[in-house]
MOPAC internal coordinates of N, CA, C and O (Angstrom, degrees):
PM7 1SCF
backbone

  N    0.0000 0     0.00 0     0.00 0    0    0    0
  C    1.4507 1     0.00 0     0.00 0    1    0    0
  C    1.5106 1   108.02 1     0.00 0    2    1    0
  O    1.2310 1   114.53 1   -48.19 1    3    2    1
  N    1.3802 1   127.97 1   131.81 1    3    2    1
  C    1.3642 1   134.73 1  -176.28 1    5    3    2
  C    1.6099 1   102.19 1  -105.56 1    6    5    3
  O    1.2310 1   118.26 1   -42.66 1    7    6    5
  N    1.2470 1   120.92 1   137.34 1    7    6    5
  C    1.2333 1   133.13 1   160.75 1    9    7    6
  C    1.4728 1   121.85 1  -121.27 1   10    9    7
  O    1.2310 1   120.37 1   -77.16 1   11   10    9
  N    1.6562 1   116.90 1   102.84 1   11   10    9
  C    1.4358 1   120.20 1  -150.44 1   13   11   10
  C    1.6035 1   107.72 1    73.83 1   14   13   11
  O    1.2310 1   125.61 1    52.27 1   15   14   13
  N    1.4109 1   106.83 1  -127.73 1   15   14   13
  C    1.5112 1   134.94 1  -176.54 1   17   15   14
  C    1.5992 1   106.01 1   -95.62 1   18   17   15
  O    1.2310 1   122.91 1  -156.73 1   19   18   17
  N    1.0906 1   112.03 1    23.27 1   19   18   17
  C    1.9236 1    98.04 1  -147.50 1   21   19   18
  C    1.8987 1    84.01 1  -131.14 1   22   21   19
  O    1.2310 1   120.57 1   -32.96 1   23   22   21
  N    1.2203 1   116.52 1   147.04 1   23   22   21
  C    1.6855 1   122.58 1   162.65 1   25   23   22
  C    1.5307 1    97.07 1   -95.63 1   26   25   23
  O    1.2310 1   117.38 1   -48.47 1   27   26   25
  N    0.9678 1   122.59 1   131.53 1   27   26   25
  C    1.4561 1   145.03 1  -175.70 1   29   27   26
  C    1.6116 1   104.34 1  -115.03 1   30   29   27
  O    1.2310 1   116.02 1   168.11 1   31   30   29
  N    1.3563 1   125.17 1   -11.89 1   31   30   29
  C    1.4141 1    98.95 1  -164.66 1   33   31   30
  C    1.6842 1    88.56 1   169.35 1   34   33   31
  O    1.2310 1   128.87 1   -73.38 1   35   34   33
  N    1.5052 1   100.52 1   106.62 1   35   34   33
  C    1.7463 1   108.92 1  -178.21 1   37   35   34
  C    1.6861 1   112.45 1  -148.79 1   38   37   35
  O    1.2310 1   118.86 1   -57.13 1   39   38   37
  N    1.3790 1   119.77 1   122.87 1   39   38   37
  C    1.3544 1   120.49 1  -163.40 1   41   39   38
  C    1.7550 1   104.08 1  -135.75 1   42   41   39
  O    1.2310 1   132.53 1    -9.31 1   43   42   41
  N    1.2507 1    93.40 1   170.69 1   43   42   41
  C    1.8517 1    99.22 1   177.20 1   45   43   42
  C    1.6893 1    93.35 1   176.00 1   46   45   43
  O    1.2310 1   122.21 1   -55.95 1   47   46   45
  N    1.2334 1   113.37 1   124.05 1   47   46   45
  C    0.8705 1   152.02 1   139.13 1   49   47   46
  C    1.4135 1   150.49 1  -149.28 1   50   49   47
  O    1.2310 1   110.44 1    -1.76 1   51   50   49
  N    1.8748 1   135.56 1   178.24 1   51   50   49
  C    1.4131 1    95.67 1   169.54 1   53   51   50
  C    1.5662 1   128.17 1   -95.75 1   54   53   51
  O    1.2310 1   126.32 1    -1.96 1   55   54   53
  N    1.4537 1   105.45 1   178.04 1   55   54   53
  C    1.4236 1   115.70 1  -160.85 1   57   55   54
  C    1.5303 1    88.38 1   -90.51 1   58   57   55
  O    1.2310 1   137.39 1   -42.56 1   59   58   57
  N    2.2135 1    83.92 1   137.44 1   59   58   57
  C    1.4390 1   108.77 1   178.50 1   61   59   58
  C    1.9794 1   109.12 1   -56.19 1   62   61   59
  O    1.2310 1   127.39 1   134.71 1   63   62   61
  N    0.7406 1   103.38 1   -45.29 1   63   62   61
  C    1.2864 1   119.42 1  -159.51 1   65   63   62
  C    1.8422 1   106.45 1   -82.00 1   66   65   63
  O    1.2310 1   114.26 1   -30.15 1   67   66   65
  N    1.0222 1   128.47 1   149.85 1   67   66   65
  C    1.7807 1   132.51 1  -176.66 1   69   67   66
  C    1.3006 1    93.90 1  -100.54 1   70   69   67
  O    1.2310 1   123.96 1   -49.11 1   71   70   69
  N    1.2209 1   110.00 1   130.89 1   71   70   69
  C    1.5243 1   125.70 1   151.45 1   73   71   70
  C    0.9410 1   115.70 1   -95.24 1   74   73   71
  O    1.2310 1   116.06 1   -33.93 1   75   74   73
  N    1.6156 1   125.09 1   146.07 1   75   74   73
  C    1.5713 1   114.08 1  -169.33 1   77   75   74
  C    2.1913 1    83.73 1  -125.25 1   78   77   75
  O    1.2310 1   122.05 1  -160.96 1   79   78   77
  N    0.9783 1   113.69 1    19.04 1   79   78   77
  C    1.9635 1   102.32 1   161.20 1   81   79   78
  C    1.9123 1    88.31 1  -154.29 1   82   81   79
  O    1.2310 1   122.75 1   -12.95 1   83   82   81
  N    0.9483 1   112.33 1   167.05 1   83   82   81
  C    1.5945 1   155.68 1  -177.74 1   85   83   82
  C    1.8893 1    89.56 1   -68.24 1   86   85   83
  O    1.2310 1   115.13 1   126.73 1   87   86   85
  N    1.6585 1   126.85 1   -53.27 1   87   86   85
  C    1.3412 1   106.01 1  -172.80 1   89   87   86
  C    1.2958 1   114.01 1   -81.87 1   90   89   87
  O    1.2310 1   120.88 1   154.54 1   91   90   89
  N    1.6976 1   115.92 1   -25.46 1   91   90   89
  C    1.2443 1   120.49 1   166.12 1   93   91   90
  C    1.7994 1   120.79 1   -48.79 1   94   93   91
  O    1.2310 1   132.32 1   131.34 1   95   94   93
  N    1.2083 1    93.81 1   -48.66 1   95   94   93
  C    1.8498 1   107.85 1   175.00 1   97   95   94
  C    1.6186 1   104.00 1   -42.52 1   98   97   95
  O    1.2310 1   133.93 1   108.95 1   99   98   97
  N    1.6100 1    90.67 1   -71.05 1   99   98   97
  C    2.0771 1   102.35 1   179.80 1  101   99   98
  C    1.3303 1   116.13 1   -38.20 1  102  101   99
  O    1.2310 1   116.76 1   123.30 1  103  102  101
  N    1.6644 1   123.77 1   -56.70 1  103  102  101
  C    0.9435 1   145.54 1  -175.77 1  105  103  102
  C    1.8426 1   103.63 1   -55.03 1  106  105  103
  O    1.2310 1   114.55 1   124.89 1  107  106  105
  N    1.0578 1   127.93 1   -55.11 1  107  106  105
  C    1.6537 1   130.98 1  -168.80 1  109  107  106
  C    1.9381 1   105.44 1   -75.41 1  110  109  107
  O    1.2310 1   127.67 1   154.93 1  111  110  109
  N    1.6338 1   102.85 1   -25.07 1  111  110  109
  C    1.3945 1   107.28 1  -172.31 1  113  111  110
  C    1.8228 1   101.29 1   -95.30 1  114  113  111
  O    1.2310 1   118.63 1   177.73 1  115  114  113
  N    1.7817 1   120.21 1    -2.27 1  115  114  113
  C    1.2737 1   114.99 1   170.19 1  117  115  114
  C    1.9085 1    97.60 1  -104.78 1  118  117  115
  O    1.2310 1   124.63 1   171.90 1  119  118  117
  N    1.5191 1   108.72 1    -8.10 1  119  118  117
  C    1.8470 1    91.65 1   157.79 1  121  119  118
  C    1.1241 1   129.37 1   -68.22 1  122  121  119
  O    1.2310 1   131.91 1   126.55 1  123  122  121
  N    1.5073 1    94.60 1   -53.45 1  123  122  121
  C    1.6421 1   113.94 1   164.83 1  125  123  122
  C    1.4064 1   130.06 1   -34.41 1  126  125  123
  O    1.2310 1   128.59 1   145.27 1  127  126  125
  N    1.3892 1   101.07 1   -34.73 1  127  126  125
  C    2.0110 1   100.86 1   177.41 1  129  127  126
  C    1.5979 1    98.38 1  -109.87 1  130  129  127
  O    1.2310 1   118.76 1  -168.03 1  131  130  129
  N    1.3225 1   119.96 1    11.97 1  131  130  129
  C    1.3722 1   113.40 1   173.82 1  133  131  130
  C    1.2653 1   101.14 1   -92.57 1  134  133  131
  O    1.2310 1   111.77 1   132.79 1  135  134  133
  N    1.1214 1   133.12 1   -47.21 1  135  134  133
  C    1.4683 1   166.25 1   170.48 1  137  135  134
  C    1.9289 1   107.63 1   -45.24 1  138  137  135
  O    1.2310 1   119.29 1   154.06 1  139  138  137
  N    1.4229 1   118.95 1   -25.94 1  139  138  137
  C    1.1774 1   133.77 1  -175.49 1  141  139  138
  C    1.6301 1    99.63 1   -97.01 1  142  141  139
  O    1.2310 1   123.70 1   116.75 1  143  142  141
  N    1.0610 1   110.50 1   -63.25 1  143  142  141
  C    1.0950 1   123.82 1  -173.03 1  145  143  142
  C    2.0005 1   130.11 1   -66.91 1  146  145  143
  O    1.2310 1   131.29 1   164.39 1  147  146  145
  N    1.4898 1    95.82 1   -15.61 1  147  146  145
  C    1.3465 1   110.87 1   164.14 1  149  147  146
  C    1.9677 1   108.96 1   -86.35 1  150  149  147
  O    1.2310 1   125.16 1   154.74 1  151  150  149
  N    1.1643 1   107.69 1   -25.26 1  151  150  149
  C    1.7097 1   111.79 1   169.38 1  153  151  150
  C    1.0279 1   104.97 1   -73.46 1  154  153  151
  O    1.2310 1   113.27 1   128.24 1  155  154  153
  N    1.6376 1   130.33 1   -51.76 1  155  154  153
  C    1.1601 1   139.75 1  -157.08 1  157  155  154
  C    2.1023 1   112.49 1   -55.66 1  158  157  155
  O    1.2310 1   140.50 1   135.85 1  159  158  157
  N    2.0700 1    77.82 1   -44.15 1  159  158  157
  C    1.4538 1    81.52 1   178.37 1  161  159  158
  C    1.5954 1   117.05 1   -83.99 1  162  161  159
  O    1.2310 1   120.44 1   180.00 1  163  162  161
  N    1.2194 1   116.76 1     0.00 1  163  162  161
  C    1.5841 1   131.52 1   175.64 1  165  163  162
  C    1.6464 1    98.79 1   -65.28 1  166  165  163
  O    1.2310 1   128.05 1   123.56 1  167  166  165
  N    1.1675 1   102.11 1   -56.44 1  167  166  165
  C    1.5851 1   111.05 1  -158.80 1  169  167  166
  C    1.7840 1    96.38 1   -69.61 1  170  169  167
  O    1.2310 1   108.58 1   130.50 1  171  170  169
  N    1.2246 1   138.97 1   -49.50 1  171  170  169
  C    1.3510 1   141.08 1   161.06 1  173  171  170
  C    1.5713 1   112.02 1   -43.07 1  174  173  171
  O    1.2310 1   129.51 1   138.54 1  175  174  173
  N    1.1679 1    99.28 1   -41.46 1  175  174  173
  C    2.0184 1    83.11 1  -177.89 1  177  175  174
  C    1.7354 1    95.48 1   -87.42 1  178  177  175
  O    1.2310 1   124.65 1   154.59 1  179  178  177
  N    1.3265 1   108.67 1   -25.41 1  179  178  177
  C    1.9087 1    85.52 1   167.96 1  181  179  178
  C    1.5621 1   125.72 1   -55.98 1  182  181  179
  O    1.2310 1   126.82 1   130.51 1  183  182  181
  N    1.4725 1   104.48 1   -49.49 1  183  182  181
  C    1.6206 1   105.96 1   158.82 1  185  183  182
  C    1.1971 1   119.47 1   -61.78 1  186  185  183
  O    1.2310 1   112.10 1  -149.15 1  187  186  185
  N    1.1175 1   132.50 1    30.85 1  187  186  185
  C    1.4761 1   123.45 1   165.99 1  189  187  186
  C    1.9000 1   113.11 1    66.70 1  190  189  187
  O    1.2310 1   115.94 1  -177.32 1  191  190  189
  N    1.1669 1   125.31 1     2.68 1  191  190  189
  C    1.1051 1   149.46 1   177.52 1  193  191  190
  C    1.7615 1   111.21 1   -65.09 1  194  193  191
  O    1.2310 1   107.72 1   -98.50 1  195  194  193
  N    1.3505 1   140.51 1    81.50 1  195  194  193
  C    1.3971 1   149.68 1  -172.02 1  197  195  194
  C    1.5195 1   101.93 1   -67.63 1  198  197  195
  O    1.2310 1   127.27 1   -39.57 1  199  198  197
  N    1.2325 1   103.62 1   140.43 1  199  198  197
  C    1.7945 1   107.51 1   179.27 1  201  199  198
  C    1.7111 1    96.93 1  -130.13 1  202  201  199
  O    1.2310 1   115.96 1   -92.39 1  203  202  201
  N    1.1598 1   125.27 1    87.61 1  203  202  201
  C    2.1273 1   126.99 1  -163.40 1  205  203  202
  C    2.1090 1    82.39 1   -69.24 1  206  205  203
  O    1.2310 1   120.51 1   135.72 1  207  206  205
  N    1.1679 1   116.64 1   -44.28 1  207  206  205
  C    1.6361 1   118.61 1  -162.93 1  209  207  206
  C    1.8235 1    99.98 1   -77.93 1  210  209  207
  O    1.2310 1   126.10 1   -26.77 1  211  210  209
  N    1.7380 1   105.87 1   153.23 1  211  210  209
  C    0.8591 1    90.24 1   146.87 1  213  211  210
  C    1.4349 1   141.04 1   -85.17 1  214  213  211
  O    1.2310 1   108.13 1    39.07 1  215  214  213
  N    1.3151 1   139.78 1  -140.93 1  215  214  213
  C    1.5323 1   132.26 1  -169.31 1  217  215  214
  C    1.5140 1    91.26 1  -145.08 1  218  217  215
  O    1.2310 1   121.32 1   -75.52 1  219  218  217
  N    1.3255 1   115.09 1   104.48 1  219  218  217
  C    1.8013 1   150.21 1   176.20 1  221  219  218
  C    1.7542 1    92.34 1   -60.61 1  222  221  219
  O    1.2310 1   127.28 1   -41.87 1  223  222  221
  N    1.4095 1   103.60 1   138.13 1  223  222  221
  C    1.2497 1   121.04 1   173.76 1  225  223  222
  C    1.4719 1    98.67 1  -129.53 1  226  225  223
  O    1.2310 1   132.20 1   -41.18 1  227  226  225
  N    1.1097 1    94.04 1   138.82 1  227  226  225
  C    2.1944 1   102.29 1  -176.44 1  229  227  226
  C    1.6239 1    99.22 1  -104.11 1  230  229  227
  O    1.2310 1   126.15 1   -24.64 1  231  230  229
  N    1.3100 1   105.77 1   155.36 1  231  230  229
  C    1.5315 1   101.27 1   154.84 1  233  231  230
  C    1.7854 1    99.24 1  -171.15 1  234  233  231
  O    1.2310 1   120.32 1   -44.12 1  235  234  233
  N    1.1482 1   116.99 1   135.88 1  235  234  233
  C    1.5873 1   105.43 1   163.10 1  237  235  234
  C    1.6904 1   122.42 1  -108.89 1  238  237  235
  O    1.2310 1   136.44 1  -137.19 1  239  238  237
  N    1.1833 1    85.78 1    42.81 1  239  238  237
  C    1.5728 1    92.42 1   179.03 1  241  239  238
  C    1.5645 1   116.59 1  -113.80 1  242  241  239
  O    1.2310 1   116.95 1   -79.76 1  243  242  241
  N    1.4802 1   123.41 1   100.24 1  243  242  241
  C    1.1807 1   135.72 1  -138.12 1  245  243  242
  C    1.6857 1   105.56 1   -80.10 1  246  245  243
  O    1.2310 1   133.84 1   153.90 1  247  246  245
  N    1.7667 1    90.85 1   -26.10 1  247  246  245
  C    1.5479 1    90.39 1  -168.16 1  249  247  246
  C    2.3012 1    93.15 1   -85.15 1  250  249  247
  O    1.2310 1   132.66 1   141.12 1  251  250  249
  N    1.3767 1    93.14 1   -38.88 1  251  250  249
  C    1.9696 1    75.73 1  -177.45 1  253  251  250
  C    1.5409 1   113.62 1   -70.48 1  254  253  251
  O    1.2310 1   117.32 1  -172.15 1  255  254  253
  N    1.1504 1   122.71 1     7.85 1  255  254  253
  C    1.5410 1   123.07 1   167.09 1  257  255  254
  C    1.7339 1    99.30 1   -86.42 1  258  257  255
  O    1.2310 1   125.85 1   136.95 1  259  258  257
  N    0.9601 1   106.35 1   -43.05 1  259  258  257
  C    1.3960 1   104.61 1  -170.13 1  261  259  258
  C    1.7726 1   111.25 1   -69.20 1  262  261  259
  O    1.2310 1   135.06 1   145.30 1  263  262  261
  N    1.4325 1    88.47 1   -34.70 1  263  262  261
  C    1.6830 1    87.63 1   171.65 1  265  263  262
  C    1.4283 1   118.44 1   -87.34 1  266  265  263
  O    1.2310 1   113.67 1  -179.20 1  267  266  265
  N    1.5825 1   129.58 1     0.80 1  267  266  265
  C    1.2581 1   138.36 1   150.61 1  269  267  266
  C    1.3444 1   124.90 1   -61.27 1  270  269  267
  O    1.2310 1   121.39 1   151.62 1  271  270  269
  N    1.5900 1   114.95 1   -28.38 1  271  270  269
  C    1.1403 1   124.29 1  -160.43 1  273  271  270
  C    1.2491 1   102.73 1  -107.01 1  274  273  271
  O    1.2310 1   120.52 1   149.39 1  275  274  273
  N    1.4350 1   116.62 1   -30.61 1  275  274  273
  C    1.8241 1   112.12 1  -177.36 1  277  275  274
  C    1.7759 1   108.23 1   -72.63 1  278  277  275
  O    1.2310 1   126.41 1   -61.17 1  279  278  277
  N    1.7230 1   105.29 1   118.83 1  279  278  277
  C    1.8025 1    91.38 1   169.61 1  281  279  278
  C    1.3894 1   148.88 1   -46.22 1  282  281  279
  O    1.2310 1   127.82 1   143.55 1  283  282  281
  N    1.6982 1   102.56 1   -36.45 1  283  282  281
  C    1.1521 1   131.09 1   156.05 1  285  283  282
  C    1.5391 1   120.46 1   -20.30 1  286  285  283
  O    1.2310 1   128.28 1   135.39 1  287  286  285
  N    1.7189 1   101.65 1   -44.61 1  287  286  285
  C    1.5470 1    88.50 1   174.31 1  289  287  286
  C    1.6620 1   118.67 1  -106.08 1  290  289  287
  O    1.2310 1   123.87 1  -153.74 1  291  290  289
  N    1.3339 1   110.18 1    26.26 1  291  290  289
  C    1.7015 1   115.98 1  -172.39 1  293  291  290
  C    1.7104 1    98.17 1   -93.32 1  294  293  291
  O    1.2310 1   120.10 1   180.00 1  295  294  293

């Protein structure tokens, strides 16, 4: 995660959890930085730090968007 010019927050390791397909994998590694990034912004509004935007999540993986989006799996 970049704040300004600056990396604030960069990780890699493997995932706790088994995926048994490739969108499932994508899909658990766009919770994972959703999941980072909702603390991330916790810890900024504790410092008094205002965020007016929300915070954009990327992914080009057509099938874990699709499995983000179906309710079925919430």
């Amino acid at each position: 995660m970049n704040m300004g010019s600056a990396v604030v927050s960069w990780s890699c390791k493997k995932q706790a959890t088994v995926a048994t397909s490739p969108a499932e994998a994508e899909y658990i590694s766009a919770w994972e930085a959703a999941c980072e990034t909702v603390w991330l912004r916790r810890i900024l509004q504790d410092l008094e730090i205002s965020q007016a935007k929300a915070t954009s999540l990327f992914t080009d993986s057509q099938s874990a968007i699709k499995l983000a989006k179906n309710p079925a799996f919430h």
